[in-house]
C-alpha positions in Angstrom: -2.4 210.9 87.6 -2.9 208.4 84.9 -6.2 205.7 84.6 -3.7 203.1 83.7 -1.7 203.6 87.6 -1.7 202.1 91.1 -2.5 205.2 93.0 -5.2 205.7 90.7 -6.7 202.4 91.8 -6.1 202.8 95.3 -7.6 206.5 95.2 -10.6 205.4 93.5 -11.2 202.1 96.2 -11.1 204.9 98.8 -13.3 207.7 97.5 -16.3 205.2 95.8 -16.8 203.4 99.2 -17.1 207.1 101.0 -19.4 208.3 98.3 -22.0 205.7 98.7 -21.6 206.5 102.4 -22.3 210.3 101.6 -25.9 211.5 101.3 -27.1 215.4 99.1 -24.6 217.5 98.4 -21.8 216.5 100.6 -20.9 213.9 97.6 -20.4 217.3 95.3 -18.1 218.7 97.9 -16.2 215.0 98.0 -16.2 214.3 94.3 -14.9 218.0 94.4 -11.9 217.4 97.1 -11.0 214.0 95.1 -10.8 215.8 91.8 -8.6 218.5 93.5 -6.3 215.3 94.9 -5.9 213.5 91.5 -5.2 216.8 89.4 -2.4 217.5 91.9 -0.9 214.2 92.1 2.7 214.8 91.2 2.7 218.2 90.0 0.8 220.3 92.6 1.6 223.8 91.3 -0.7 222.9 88.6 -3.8 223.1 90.1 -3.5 227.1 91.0 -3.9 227.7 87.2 -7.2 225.3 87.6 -8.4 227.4 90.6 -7.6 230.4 89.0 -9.9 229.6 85.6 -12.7 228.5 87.8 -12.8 231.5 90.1 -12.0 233.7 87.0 -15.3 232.0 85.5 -17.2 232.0 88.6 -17.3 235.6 89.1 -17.4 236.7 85.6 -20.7 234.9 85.0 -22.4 235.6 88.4 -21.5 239.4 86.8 -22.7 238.5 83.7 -25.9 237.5 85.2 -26.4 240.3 87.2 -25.8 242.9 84.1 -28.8 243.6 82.3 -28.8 242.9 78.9 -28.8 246.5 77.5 -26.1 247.5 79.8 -23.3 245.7 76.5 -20.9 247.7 77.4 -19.9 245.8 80.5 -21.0 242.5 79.5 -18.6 243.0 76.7 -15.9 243.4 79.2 -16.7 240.8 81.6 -16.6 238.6 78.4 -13.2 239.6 77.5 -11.8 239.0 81.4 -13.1 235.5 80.8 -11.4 235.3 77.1 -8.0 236.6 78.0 -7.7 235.2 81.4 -8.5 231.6 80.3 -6.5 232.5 76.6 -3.5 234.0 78.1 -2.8 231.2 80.1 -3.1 228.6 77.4 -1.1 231.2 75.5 1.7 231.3 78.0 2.2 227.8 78.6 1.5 226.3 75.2 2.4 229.0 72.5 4.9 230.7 74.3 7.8 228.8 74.1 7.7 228.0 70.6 7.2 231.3 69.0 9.7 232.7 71.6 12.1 230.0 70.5 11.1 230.3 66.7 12.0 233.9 66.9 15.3 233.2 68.0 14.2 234.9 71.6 15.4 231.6 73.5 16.5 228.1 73.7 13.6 226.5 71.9 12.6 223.8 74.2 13.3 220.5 72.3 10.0 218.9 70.9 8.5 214.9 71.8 8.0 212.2 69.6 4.8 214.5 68.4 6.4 217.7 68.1 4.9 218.7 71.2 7.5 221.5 72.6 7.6 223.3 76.2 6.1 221.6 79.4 2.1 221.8 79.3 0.2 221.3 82.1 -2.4 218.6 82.0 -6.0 219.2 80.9 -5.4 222.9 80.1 -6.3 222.8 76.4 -9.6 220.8 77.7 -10.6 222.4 80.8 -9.8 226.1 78.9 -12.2 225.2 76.7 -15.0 223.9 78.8 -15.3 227.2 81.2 -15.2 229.2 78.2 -18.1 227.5 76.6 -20.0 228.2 80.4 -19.1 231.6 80.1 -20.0 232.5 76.4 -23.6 230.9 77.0 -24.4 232.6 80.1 -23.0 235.6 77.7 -25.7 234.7 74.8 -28.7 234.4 77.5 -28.3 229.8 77.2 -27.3 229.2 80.2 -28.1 230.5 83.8 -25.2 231.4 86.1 -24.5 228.6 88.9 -24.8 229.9 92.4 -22.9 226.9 94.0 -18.9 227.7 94.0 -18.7 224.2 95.2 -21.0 222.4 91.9 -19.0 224.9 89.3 -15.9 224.1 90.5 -16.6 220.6 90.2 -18.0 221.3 86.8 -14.8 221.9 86.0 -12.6 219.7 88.1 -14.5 216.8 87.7 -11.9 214.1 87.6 -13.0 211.5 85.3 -12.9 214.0 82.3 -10.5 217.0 83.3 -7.6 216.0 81.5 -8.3 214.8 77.9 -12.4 215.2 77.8 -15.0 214.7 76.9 -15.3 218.7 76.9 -18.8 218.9 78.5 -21.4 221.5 78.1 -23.0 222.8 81.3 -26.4 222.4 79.8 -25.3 218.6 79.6 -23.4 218.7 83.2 -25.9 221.0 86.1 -28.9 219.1 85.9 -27.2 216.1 86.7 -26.0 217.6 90.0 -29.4 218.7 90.9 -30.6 215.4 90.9 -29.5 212.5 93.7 -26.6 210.7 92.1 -27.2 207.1 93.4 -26.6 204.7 90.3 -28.2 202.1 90.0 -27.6 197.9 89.3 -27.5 198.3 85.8 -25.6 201.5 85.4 -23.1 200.2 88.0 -22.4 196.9 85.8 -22.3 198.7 82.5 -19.8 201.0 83.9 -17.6 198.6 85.0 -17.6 197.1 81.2 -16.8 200.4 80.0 -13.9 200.7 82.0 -12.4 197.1 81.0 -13.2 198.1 77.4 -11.1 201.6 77.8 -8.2 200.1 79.4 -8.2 197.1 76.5 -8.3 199.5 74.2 -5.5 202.1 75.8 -3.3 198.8 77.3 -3.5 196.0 75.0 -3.9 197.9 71.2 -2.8 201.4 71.5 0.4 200.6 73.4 1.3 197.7 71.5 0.4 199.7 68.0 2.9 202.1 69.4 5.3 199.9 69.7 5.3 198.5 65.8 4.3 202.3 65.0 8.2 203.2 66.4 10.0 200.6 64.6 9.2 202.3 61.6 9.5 206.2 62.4 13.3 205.4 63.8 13.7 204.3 59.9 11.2 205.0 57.4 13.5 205.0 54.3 14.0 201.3 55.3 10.9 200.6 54.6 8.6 200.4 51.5 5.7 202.0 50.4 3.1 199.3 51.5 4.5 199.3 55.3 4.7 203.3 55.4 1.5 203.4 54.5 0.3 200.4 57.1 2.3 202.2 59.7 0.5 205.7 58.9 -3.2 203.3 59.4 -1.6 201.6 62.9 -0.6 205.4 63.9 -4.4 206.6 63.5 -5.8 202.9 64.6 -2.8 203.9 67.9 -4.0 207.4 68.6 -7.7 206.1 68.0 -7.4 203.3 70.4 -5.6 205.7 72.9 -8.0 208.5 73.3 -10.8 207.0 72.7 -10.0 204.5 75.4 -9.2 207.0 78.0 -13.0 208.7 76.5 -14.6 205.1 77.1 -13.2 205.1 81.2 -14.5 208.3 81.4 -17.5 207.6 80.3 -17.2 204.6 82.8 -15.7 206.0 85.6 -18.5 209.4 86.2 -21.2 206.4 85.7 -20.1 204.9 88.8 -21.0 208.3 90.5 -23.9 208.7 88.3 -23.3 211.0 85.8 -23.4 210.8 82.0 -20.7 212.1 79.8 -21.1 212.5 76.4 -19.6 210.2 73.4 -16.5 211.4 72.5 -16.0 209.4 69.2 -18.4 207.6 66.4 -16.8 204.4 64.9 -14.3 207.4 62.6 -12.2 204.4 61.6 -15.0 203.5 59.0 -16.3 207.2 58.1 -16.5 206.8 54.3 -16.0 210.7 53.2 -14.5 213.1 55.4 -17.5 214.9 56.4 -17.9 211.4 58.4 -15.0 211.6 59.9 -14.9 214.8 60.9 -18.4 214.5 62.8 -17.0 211.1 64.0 -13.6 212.1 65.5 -13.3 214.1 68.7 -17.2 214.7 69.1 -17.2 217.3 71.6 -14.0 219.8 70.4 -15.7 219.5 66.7 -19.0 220.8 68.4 -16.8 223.8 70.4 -15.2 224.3 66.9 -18.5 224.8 65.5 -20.5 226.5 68.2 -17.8 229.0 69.3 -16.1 229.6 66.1 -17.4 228.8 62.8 -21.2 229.5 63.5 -19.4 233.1 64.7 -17.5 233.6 61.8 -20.6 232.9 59.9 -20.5 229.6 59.2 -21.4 228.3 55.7 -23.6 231.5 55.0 -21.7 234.3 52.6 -20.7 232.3 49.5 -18.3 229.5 48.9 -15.6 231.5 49.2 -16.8 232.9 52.6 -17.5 229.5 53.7 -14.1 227.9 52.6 -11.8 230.5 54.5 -14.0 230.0 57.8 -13.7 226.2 57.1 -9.5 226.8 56.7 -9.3 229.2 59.5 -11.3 226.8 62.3 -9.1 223.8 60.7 -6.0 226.1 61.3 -7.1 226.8 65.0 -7.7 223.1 65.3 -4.7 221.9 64.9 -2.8 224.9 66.4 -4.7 223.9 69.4 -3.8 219.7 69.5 -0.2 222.1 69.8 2.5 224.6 69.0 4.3 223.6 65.9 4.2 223.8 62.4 3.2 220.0 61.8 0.2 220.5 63.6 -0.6 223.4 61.5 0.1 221.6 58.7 -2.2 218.9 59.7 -5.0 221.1 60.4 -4.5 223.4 56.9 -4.6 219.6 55.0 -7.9 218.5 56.3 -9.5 222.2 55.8 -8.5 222.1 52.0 -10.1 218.5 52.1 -13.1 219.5 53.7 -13.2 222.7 51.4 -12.7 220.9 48.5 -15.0 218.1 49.6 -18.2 219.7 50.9 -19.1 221.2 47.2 -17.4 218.7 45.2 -20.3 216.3 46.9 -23.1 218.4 46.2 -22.4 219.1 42.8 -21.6 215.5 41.8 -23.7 213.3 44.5 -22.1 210.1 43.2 -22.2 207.1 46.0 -19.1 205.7 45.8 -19.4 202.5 47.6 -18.8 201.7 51.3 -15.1 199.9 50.9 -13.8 202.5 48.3 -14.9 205.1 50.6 -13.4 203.9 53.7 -10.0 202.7 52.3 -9.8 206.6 50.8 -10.9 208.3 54.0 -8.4 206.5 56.3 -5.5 206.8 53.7 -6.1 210.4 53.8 -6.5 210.7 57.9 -3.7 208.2 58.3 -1.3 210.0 55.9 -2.2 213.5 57.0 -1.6 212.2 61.0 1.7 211.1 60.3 2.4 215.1 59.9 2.5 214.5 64.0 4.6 211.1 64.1 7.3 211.3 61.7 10.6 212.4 62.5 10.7 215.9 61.8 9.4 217.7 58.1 12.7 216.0 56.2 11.4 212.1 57.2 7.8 213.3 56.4 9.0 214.4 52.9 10.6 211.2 52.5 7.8 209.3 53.9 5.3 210.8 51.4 8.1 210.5 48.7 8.5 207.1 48.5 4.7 206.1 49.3 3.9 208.5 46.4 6.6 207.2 44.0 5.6 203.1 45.0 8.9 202.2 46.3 8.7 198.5 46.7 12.9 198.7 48.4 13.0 198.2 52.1 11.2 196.2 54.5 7.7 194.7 53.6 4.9 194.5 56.6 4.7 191.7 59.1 2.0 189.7 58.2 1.0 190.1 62.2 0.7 193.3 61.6 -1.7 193.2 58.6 -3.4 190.5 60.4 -4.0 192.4 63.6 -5.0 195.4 61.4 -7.7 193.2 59.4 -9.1 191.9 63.0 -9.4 195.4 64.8 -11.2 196.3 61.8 -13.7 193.4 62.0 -14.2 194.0 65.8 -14.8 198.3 65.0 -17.5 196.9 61.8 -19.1 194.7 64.1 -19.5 197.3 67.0 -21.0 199.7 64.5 -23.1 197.3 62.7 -24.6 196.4 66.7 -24.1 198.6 69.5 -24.2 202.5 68.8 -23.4 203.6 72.3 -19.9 202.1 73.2 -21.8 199.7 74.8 -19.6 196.6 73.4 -21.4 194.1 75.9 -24.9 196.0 76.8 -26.5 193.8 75.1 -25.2 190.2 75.4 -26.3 187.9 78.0 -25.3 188.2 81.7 -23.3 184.9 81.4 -21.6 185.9 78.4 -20.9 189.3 79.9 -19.1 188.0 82.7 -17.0 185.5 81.0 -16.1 188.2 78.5 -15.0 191.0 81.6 -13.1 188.0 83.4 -11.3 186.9 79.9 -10.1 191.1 79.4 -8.7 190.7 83.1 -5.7 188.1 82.1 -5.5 189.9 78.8 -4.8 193.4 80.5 -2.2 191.5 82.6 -0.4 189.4 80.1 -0.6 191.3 76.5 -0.1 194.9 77.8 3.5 196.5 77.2 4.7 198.8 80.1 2.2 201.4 80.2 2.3 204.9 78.0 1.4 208.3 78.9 -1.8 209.0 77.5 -1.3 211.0 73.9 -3.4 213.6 74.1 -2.2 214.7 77.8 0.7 216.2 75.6 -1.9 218.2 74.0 
């Protein structure tokens, strides 16, 4: 069930009515129910594989917790029941089908517009990776088992981020539910501006970036170097607008049942090196990445050389896990060998290149590498990079709307960063101005939206 639909709506006029009705713990068994409901909605089957993970994870750290420490052997195991449970069924459903249909096995099952192949089940690359991170803490003596089925499973389910994040800690999540969730005025109001501000940014620019975003894909070599490279900037700008939107009505939607998710993205469209924009894109995964696998490996410690092949390999799994292909490898291999050519190259030779510079290099870089996902197939990315590489001025130039637009979502992402750090867009405007803002996006979502889009990361 999308944020963007009708039943949605309707769903969500029911269950916040009933909530506020609901007093203790009954509203963790409702949120529960109503996470259940809008995981289901058209493709029931789905949620036995989410039942499965959370009873899997249930039982494996209330084991966990009773196993003494010096007893490794079988904490060891109950460990791995967690990892290949939850990784086998990610495995199955995500990898499967293209290294079965790479290896000639069968049909290969023909990829989306992103190269996306097989049919994956919503969430599963985010909620796989939010049990896990339960289960390895209460593994490494962070985090305490949860008694409550009914609070864990919500944990999991919990609907406003079970499909495309924020992945959420349960350090972050558990002591929320332990105390009464009854938001308040002001929490109630700036979750409602959150919410507008997500669906402007999912309705009004990322679907309509997608739109000018297709008319150059269906032809790149009719177009010249300048608008393949504009396009590659509106792609980012589109999948930044997209998930960061859905992030934002998150973020907006748990407020309204008082809980706090976590920031899922930090203004990356003006990171000036790619360490920025790396710490600014896709908060939470980036943390897992780093928690879970890089610290593991051993993190920068061991030499450069050490350090450069963990940075290559936790790039490699990164993309591998936006999806099973070779682009998505190939994306994730050419922003390790930036990051491993960066990170010394910086220390060595501090130089402050200044702000513009650095921003116009960083998203040429993250918008070229991205189209690795949107072209059409590795042939139109050659020619792509080709004739942007060679300054082929033949073909069609930019729209000046498009340029235009560009410029002004710029502005607005400058201005945001320069005042409001928390997504707050309108936290700190007056109350007039606040409302007349929230009843201007209302036409605005109404007029200047295209027919809604999937979201782009529930592919992933």
């Amino acid at each position: 069930m999308s944020f963007t639909g009708l039943p949605f709506a309707l769903i969500l006029g029911v269950l916040l009515p009933l909530w506020l009705a609901t007093r203790g713990r009954a509203r963790h068994g409702l949120l529960l129910g109503a996470s259940w409901i809008f995981y289901a909605w058209g493709t029931p089957w789905h949620l036995f594989l989410l039942w499965f993970s959370t009873a899997l994870d249930y039982l494996v750290a209330r084991g966990l917790q009773r196993t003494p420490a010096q007893n490794r052997a079988r904490r060891r195991g109950l460990l791995a029941m967690s990892l290949v449970g939850n990784l086998g069924i990610l495995g199955a459903f995500k990898y499967a089908p293209f290294v079965l249909g790479a290896l000639g096995l069968v049909e290969a099952p023909a990829p989306s517009e992103f190269h996306v192949t097989g049919s994956i089940p919503i969430g599963l690359s985010f909620y796989t990776f939010q049990t896990l991170s339960y289960t390895i803490d209460v593994y490494r003596g962070r985090q305490e088992a949860i008694r409550s089925p009914v609070d864990f499973a919500l944990y999991v389910a919990f609907f406003p981020q079970l499909v495309a994040g924020p992945i959420v800690r349960a350090s972050e999540f558990f002591p929320q539910l332990a105390r009464p969730l009854q938001p308040d005025a002001a929490r109630t109001w700036r979750s409602v501006e959150l919410i507008a501000v997500g669906l402007f940014k999912k309705l009004v620019v990322a679907d309509n970036l997608g739109i000018w975003v297709d008319e150059v894909m269906t032809n790149p070599l009719g177009w010249s170097a300048p608008a393949l490279w504009l396009a590659g900037v509106m792609f980012t700008t589109q999948i930044y607008a997209d998930f960061s939107g859905y992030s934002t009505m998150a973020r907006g939607l748990a407020g309204l049942f008082g809980i706090d998710l976590p920031r899922n993205f930090d203004f990356p469209q003006l990171a000036r090196n790619p360490l920025e924009y790396r710490r600014a894109w896709h908060i939470t995964m980036g943390e897992w990445f780093r928690d879970y696998v890089y610290f593991p490996l051993g993190g920068s410690r061991g030499g450069l050389i050490r350090s450069s092949l963990n940075l290559m390999l936790v790039w490699a799994l990164f993309g591998l896990w936006h999806g099973a292909g070779w682009s998505f490898l190939a994306w994730g291999l050419l922003n390790g060998a930036l990051q491993v050519v960066y990170r010394p190259l910086s220390k060595r030779f501090p130089w402050k290149v200044p702000a513009l510079i650095g921003i116009a290099l960083t998203m040429s870089f993250t918008s070229l590498s991205a189209l690795t996902f949107r072209a059409p197939g590795a042939q139109g990315l050659i020619d792509i990079y080709t004739r942007i590489a060679t300054l082929r001025l033949d073909g069609l130039w930019p729209k000046p709307l498009w340029v235009a637009v560009m410029l002004g979502l710029l502005g607005v992402h400058a201005l945001s960063k320069r005042y409001y750090r928390d997504e707050d867009l309108l936290n700190h405007l007056p109350m007039g101005v606040r409302v007349g803002l929230l009843a201007g996006i209302a036409p605005v979502l109404l007029f200047a939206s295209t027919q809604a889009r999937p979201f782009i990361y529930f592919q992933f």
